[in-house]
MINU-165336 format. One record per atom (N, C-alpha, C): residue in one letter; x, y, z. Coordinates in steps of 0.001 Angstrom, whole numbers, plus 500000, padded with zeros to 6 digits. Layout:
N
aXYZ
...
***
This chain:
366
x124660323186753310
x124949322934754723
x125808324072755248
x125847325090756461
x125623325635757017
x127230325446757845
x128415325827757293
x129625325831758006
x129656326405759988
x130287325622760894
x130211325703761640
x131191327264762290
x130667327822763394
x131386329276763457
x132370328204764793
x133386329397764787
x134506329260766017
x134219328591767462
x132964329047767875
x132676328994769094
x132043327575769466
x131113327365767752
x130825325938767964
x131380324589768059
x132783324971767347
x133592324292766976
x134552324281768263
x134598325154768993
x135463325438770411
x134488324276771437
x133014324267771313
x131900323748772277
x132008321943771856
x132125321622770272
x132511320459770233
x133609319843770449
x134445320497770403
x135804319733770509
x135637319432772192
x135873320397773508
x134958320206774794
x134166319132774833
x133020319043774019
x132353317578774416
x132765316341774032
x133508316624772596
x134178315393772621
x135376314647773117
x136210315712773836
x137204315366775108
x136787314922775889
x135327315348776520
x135027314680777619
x134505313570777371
x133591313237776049
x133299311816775858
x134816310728775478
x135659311122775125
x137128310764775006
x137435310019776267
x137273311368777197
x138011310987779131
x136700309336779673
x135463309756779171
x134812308626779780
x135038307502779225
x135440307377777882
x135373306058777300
x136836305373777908
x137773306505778121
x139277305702778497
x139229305452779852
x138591306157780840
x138269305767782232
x136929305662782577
x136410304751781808
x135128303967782747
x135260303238783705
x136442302254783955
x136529301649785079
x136403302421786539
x137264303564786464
x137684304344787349
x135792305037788128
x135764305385787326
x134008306016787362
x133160304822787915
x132701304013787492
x132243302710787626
x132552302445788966
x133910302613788894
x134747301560790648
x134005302623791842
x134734303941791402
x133597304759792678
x132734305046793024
x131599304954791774
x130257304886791958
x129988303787792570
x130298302195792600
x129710301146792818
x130370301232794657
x131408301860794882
x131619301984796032
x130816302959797031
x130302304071796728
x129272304541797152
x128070303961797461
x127562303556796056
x126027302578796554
x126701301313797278
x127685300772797524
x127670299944798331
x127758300307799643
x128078301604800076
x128335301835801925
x126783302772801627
x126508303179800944
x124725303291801276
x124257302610801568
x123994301033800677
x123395300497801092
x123518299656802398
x124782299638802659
x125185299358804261
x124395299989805372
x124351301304804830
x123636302256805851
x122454302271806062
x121842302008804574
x119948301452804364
x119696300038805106
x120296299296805362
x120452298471805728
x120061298751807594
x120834299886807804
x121298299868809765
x120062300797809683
x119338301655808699
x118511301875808973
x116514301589809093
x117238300159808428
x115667299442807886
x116125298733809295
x117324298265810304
x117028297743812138
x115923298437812655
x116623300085812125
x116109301070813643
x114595301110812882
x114224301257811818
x112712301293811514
x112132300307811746
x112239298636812182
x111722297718812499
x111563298113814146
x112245299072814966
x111660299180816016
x111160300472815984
x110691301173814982
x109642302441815102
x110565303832815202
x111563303985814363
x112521305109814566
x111754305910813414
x111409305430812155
x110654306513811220
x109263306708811572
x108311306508812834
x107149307070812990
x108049307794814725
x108305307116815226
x108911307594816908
x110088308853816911
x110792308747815873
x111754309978815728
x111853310181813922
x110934311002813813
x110949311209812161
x112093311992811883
x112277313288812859
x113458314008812638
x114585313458811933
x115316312920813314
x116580311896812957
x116381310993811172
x114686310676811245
x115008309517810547
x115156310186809283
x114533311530809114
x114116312215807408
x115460312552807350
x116484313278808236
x117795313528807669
x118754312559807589
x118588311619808107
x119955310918807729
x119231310052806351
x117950310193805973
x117177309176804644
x117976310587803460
x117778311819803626
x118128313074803009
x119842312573802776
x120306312600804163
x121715312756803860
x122452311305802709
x121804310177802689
x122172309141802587
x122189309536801032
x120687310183800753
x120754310349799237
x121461311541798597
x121869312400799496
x122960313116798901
x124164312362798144
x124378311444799271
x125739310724799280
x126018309544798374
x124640309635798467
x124615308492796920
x124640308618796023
x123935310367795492
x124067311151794057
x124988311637793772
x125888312399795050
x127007313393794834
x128294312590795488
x128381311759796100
x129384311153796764
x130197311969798093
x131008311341798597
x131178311607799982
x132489311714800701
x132931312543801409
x133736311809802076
x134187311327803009
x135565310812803717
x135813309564804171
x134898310464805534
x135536311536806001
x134626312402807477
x133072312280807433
x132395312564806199
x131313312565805835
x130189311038805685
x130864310061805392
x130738308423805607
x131074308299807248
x131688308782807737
x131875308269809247
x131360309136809916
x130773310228809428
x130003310578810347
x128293310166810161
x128314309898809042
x126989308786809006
x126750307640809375
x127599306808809647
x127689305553810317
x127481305906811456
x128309307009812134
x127640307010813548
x126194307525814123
x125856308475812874
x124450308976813151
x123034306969812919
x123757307015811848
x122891305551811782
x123222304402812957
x124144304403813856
x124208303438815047
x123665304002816285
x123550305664816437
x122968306083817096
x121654306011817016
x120792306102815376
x119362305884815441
x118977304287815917
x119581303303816021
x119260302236815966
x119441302202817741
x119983302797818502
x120054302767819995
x118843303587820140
x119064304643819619
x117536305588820195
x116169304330820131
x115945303879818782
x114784303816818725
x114787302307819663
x116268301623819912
x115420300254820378
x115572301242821597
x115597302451822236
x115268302568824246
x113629302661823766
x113401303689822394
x111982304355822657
x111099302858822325
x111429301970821748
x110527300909821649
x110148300275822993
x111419299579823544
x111654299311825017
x110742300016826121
x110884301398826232
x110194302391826865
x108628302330826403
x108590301808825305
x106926301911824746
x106447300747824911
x107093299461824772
x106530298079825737
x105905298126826760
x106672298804827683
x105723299146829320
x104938299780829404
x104066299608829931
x102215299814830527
x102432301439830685
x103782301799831687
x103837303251831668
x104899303888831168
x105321304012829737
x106406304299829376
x107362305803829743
x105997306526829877
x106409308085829904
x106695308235830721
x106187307269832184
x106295307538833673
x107814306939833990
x107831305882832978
x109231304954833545
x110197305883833115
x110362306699831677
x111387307246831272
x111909308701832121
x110700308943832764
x110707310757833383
x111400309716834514
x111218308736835383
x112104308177836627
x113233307675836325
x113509307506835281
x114912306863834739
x115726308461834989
x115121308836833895
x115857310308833846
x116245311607835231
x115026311368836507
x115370311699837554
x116242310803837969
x115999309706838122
x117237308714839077
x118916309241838541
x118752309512837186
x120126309890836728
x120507311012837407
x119802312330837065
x120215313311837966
x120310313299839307
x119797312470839846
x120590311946841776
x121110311509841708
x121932310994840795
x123229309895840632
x124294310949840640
x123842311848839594
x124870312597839343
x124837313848839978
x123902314258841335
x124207314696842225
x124670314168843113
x124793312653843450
x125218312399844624
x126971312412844281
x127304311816842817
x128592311860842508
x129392312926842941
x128727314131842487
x129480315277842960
x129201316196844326
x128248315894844788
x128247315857846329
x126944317239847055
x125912317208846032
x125577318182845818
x123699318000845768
x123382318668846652
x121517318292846959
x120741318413845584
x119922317947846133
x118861318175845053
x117130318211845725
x116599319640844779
x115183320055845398
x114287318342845283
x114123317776846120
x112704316736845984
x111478317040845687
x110976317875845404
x109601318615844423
x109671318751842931
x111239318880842645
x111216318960841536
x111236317534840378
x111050317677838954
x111290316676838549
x111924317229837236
x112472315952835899
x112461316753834220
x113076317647834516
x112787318507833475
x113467319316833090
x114078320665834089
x112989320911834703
x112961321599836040
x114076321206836859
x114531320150837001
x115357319056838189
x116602319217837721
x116714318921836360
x117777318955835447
x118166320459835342
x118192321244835532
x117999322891835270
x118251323458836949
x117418322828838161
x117914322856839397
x119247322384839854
x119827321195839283
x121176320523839497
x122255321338838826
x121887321502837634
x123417322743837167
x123493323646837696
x122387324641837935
x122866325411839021
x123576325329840313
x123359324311840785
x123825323976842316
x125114322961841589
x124929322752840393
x126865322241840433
x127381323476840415
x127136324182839423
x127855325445839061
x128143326351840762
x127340326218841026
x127443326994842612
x128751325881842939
x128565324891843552
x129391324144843786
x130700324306843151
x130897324126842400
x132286324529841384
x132760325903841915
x131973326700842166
x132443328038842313
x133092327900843823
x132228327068845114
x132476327459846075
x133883326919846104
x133948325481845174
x135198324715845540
x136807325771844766
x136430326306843858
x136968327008843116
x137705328362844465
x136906328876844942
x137382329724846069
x137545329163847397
x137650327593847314
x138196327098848709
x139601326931848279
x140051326627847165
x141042326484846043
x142282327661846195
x141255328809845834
x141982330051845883
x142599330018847439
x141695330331847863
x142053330496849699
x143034329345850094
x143267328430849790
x143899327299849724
x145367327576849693
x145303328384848486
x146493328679847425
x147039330031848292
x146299330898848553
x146926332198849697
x147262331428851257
x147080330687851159
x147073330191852563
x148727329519852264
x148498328576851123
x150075328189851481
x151252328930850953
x151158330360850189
x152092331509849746
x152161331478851591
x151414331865852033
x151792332363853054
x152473331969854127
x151764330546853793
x152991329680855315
x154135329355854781
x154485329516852868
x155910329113852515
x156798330622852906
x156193331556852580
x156753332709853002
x157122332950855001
x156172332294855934
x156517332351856871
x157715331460857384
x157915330078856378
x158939329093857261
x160440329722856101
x160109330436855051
x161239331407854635
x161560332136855334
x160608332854856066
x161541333914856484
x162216333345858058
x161249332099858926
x161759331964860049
x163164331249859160
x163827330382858144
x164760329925857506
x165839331065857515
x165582332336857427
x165992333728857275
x167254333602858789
x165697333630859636
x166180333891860527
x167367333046861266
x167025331778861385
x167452330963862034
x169256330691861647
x169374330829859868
x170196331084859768
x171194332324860144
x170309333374860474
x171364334219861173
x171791334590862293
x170938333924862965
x171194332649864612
x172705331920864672
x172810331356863466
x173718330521863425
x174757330876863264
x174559331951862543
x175947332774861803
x176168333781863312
x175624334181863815
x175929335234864989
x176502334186865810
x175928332730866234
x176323331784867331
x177566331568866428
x178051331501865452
x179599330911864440
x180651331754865022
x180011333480864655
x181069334363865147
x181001334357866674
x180196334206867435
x180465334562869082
x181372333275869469
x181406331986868464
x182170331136868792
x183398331032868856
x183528331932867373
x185192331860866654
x185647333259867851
x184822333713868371
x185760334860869264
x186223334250870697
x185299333269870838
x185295333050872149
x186894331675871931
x186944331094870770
x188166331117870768
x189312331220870267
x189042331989869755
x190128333731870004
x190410333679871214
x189744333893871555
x190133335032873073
x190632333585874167
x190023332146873720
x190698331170874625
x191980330844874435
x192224331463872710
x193737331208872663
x194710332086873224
x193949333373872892
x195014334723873493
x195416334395874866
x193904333804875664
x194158333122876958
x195320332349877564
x195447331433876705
x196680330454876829
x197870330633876215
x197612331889874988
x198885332221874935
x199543333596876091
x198523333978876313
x199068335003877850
x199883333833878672
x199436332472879245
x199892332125880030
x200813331307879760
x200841331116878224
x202337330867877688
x203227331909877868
x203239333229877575
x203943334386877933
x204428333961879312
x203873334038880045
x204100333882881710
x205219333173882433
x204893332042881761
x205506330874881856
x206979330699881038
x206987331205880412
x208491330963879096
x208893332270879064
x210113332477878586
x211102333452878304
x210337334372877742
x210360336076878357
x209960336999877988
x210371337365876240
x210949336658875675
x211301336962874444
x210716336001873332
x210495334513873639
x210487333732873187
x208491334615872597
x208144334522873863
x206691334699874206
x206616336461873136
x207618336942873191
x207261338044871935
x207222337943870640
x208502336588870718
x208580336409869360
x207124335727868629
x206617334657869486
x205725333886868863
x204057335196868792
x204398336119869865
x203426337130869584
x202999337944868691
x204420338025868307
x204951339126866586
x204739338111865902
x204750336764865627
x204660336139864123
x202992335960864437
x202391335736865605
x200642335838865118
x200078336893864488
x200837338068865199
x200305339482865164
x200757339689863192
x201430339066863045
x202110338908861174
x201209338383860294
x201063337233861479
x200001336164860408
x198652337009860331
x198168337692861321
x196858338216861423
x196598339387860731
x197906340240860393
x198185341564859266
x197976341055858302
x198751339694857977
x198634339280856343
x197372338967856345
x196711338343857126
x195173337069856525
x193851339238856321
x194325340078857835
x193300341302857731
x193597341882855834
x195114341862855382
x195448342488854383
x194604341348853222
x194634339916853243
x194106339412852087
x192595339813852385
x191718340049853673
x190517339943852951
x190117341373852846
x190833342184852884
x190459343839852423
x190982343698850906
x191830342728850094
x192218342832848915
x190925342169847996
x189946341524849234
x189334340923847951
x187752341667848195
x187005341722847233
x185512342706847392
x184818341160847645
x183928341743848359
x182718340985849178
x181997339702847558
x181969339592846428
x181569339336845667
x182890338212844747
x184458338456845302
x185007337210845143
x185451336562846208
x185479336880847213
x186124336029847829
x186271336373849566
x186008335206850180
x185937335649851865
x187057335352852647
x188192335578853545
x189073334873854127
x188859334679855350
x189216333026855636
x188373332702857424
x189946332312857504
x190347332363859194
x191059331440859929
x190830330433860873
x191303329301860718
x190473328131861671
x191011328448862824
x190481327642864048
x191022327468865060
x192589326801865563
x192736326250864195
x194401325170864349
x194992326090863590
x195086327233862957
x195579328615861781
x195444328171860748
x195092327036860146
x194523326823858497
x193976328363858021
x194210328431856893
x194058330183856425
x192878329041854901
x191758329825854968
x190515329206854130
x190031330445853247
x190418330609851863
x190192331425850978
x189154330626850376
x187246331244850787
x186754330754850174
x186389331763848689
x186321331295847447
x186638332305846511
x185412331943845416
x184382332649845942
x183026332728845175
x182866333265843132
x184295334389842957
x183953335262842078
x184292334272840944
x185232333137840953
x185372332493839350
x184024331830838909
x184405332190837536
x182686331822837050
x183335330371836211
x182459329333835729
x183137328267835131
x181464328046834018
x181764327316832962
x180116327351832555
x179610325962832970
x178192326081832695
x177039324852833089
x177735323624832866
x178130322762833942
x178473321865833859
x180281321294833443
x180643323081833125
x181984322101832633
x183109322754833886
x184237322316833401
x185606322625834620
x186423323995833760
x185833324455832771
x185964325492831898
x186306326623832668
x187115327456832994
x187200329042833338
x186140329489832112
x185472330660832605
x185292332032831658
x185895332522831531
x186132333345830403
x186859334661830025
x186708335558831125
x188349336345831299
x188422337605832363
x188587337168833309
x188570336251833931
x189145335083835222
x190342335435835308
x191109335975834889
x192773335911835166
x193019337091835644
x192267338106836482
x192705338972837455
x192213338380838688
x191450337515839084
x190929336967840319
x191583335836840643
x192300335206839383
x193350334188839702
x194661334856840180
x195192335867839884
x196354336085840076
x196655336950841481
x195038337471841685
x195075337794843280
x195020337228844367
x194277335722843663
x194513334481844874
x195925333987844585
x196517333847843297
x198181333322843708
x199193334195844266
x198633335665844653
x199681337092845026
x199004336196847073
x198010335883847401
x197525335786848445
x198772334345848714
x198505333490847987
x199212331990848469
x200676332320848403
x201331333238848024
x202542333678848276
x203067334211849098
x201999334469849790
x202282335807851465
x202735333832852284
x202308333524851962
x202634331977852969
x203166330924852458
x204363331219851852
x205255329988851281
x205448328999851780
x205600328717853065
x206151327603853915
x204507326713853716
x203211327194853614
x202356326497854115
x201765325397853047
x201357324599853152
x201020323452852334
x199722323872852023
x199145323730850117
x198302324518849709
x197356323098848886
x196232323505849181
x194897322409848634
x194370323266848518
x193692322959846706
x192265323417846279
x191408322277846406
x190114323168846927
x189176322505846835
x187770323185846227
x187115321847845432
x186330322457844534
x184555322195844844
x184025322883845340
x182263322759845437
x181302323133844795
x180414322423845051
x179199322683844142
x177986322638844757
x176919323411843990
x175307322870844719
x174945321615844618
x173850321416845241
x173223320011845359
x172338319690844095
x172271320603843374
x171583320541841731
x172266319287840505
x171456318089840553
x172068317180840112
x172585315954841039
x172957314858840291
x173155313735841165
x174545314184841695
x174896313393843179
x176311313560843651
x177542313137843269
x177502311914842170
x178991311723841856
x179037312947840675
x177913313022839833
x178202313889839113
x179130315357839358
x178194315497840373
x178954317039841218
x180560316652841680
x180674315423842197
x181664315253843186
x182990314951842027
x182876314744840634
x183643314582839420
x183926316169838628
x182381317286838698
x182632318371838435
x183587319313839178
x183147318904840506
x183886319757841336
x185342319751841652
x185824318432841504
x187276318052841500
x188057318516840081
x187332318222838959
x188011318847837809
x187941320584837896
x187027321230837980
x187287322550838152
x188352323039839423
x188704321689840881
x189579322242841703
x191288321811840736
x191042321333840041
x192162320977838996
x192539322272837846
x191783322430837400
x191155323579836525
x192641324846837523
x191797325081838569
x192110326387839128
x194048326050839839
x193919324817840329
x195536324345840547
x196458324672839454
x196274324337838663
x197314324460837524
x197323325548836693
x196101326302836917
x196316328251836525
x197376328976837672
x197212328081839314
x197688328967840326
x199210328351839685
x199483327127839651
x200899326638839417
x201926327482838290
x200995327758837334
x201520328735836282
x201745330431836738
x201170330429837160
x200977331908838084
x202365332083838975
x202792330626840051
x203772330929841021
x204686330044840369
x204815329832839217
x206049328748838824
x206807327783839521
x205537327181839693
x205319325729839795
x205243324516839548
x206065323422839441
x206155322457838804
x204277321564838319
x204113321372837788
x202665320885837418
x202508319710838562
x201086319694839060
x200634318262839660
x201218318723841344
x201572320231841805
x202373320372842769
x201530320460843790
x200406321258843228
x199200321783844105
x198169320395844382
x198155320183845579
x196880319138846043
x195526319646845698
x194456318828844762
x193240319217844692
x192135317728845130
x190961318592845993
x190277317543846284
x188737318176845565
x187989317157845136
x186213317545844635
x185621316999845738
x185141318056846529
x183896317906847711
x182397317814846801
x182284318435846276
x180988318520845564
x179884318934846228
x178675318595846696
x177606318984847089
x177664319342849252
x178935318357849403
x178880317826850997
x179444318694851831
x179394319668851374
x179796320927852558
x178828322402852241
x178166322443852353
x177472323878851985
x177826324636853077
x177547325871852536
x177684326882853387
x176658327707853432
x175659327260852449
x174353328442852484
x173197326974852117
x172180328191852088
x170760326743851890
x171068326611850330
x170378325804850070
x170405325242848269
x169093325590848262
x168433325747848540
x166677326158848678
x166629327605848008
x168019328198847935
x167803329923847161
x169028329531846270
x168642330709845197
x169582330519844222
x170679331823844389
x170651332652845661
x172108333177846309
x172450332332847486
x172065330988847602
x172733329876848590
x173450329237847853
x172679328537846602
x173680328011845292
x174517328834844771
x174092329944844475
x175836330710844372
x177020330485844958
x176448330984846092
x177914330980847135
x178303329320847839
x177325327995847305
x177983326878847806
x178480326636846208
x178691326978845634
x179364326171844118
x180403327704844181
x181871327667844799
x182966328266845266
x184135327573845161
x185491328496844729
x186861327093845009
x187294327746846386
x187873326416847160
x188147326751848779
x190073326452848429
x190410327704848605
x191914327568848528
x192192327533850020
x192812326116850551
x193370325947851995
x195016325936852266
x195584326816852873
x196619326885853612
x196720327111854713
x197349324909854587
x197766324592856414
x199123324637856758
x198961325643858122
x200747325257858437
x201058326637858277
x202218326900858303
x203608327986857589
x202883329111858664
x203279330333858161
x203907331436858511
x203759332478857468
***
C-alpha cells in the first residue's frame, strides 16, 4: 500500500474539517435552507394567482424572470433586499395580469385599453393646465403631452425668473425711497433743532432787553460755556464712537456707539477702557449735572429679553464710569430702554449698529 504524499494528506485533512463543520452544525444549515424554500414557496404560490389569470402566456417576460429569479434564490439563497424585492415583483405580476385578463373579458379589449390610456393623458393634461393635439392618440399623445409639459415648465420657470427680477427690484426701489425719506427726516430734525435755537436766542435777546445789562451777560457767557464745552466734547470723539446732541431743555445726550459688549452678554470687550475714560473726562466738564446711563438695543430678539440686556450693560458701563470719577458705587442712575427708541431702521445691519448704543444723559448743571 502506497504511503500518502504531503499534499494529499493537506487535501484530506480539508475534507474532513469540513465534514467535521457539517456534522456539528446541521441544524444551522437545515434552519436556512428550510427558510428559503419556505418564502419561495410563498412566492410560487403569488405566482400560480397571477398564472390562473394568464400572466405566463399574456406576459411571459415578467413571468420567465421572476420563475428564473425564484430559482436562483432557492439554490443559492438570498437576501433580505433581494426577497423584498421579489415580493414586490410577484404582487406586481398578479395586478398586471388580473388588468390584462379584465381588459381581455371585453368584446374590445385593445380599443378599451388605448381609451383608458388616452383618458389618462387628458387627465393629466388638464391637471397641469396644458392642451392636448385631438388627432393624436398612444404613444404619439403620450410623447405630444411631455413635450408641451416640458414647454410648460419652462415657460413657468421664466415667469418665475422674471418674477424674481421684478421683486429685487421693487425691494431695491422701496430701499432706496427708505434711503431717502429718512434723510427727509434727518434734514426736517436739524432745520428743527435750529429753528429752536434761534427761538431761544430769540427770547433770550428779549430777556437781555428786559433785565439788567449784566445779569443778561452773565447768563450769555455761561450758554456761550456750555456750548464751548458740549462743541469741545463732540470734536473729542471720532464719528465711529460717539455723537453729542443738546436738547431743547439743555439735557447734554452722549450717544456712544463705539463700546463693543459680546452676543448677548453685559460683558465689555477688551480695549474699552480708552472710550470709557473719554466719556468719564466728558461727564466731568459738568459736575453739578445729574448723570443717567442708558442702555439700547436692536429689535433682534424678544423685548424683555433686550429690555434686561440693555439695562445690565447700562449697569456694566455706570460702575466703570463710577470707578473712573471716584464714585461711590450705585451713584450713577441706569435705565434699560432696549429695543423702544431707535434711532436708525433695524431693517440694515448699520441701523442695528448704531440703535444697540449707551446714551450717557446729563440733565441740569453747568
Amino acid at each position: 500500500m502506497k504511503a500518502f504524499t504531503a499534499p494529499c494528506r493537506q487535501q484530506i485533512a480539508l475534507v474532513g474539517l469540513l465534514l467535521g463543520l457539517m456534522v456539528l452544525a446541521p441544524s444551522a444549515w437545515a434552519q436556512g435552507s428550510g427558510q428559503d424554500s419556505a418564502r419561495v414557496e410563498e412566492l410560487r404560490d403569488g405566482m400560480d394567482l397571477a398564472k390562473k389569470n394568464g400572466a405566463k402566456g399574456q406576459l411571459p417576460h415578467a413571468w420567465w424572470d421572476l420563475d428564473n429569479r425564484l430559482d436562483e434564490a432557492k439554490k443559492n439563497g438570498a437576501t433580505d433586499a433581494q426577497w423584498q424585492s421579489l415580493e414586490t415583483d410577484v404582487q406586481r405580476l398578479q395586478n398586471a395580469a388580473a388588468f390584462v385578463a379584465k381588459m381581455r373579458q371585453q368584446k374590445s379589449g385593445m380599443e378599451a385599453l388605448l381609451g383608458r390610456f388616452d383618458q389618462s393623458l387628458e387627465e393629466i393634461a388638464a391637471l397641469y393646465g396644458v392642451r392636448t393635439d385631438p388627432i393624436l392618440s398612444g404613444q404619439r399623445a403620450a410623447e405630444d403631452l411631455l413635450e408641451n409639459l416640458s414647454q410648460s415648465n419652462f415657460e413657468r420657470q421664466v415667469q418665475i425668473d422674471s418674477l424674481s427680477v421684478t421683486n429685487r427690484r421693487l425691494q431695491e426701489t422701496v430701499a432706496n425711497k427708505v434711503v431717502y425719506q429718512d434723510s427727509m427726516i434727518t434734514a426736517l430734525q436739524v432745520e428743527v433743532s435750529a429753528l429752536r435755537q434761534k427761538l431761544w436766542e430769540t427770547e433770550l435777546r428779549a430777556g437781555v432787553a428786559e433785565a439788567d445789562r449784566s445779569a443778561a451777560e452773565n447768563v450769555l457767557s455761561q450758554k456761550q460755556a456750555r456750548e464751548a464745552a458740549i462743541a469741545g466734547l463732540r470734536a473729542s470723539f471720532g464719528p465711529d464712537e460717539a455723537e453729542v446732541l443738546l436738547t431743547p431743555d439743555g439735557t447734554i445726550v452722549m450717544r456712544v456707539f463705539g463700546l463693543s459688549f459680546g452676543v448677548g452678554s453685559a460683558d465689555l470687550k477688551s480695549g474699552q477702557q480708552a472710550l470709557i475714560t473719554k466719556v468719564a473726562a466728558a461727564v466731568q466738564q459738568f459736575p453739578e449735572g445729574e448723570v443717567r446711563i442708558e442702555g439700547h438695543t436692536d429689535d433682534t430678539g424678544s423685548r424683555d429679553a433686550n429690555l434686561r440686556l440693555s439695562r445690565r450693560r447700562a449697569e456694566t458701563v455706570a460702575r466703570k464710569l463710577e470707578e473712573d470719577l471716584g464714585l461711590a458705587p450705585d451713584t450713577v442712575i441706569t435705565e434699560g430702554i432696549g429695543p423702544d427708541r431707535p434711532i436708525a431702521l433695524n431693517s440694515t445691519s448699520e441701523g442695528r449698529a448704531r440703535n444697540r448704543r449707551i446714551d450717557v444723559v446729563i440733565a441740569g448743571g453747568s
